[in-house]
N, C-alpha and C positions, 0 to 999 in steps of 0.2 A: 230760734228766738233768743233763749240765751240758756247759760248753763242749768239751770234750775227748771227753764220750759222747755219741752219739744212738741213738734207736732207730725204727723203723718197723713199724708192723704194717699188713697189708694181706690184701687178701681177691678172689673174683672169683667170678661164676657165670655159665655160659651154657647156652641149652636149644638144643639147634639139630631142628628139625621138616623133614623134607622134603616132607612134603605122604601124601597116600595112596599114592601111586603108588611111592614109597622109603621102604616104613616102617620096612625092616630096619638105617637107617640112621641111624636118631636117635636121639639121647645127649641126657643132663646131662653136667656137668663142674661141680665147683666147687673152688675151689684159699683156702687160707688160708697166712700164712707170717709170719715176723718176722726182721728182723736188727739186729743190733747193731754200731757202728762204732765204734772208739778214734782218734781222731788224736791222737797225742800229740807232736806238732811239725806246723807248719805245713806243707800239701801231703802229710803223710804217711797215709792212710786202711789200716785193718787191721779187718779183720771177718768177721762167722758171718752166715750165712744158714740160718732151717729152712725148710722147706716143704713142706706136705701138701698134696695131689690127690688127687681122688675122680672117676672115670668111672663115670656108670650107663648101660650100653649098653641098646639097648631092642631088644634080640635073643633070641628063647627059648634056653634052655639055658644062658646066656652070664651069669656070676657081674659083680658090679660088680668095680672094677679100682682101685686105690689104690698110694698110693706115696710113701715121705718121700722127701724130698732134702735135701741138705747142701753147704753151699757154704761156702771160705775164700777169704776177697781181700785183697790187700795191692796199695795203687795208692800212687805215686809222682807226683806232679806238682809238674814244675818250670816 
């Protein structure tokens, strides 16, 4: 954006499989998210984070599972 703004966007996904013998224990998971950082003086960092996750349990009965999150930061470094 410019010297004072950045931004990030980022993403992930994982399957994880146990094999036959643990089936009731295997998921997806996939996560997407972005933030935004101001430094408006040197060493000073102020920023949002959003971030969505998605759990798909591979359980009968068992709904998938989701969830935003929300993060502020203010870092100081001297």
């Amino acid at each position: 954006w410019t010297p004072e703004i950045r931004q990030s966007v980022f993403g992930s996904y994982a399957s994880v499989e146990y094999g036959a013998g643990i089936t009731d224990a295997d998921f997806n998971e996939w996560r997407v998210g972005t933030n935004v950082i101001w430094s408006p003086v040197s060493g000073l960092d102020i920023g949002v984070e959003v971030l969505y996750s998605n759990v798909d349990l591979d359980v009968a009965g068992t709904d998938n599972d989701d969830a935003w999150e929300g993060r502020l930061r203010v870092q100081r470094d001297f």
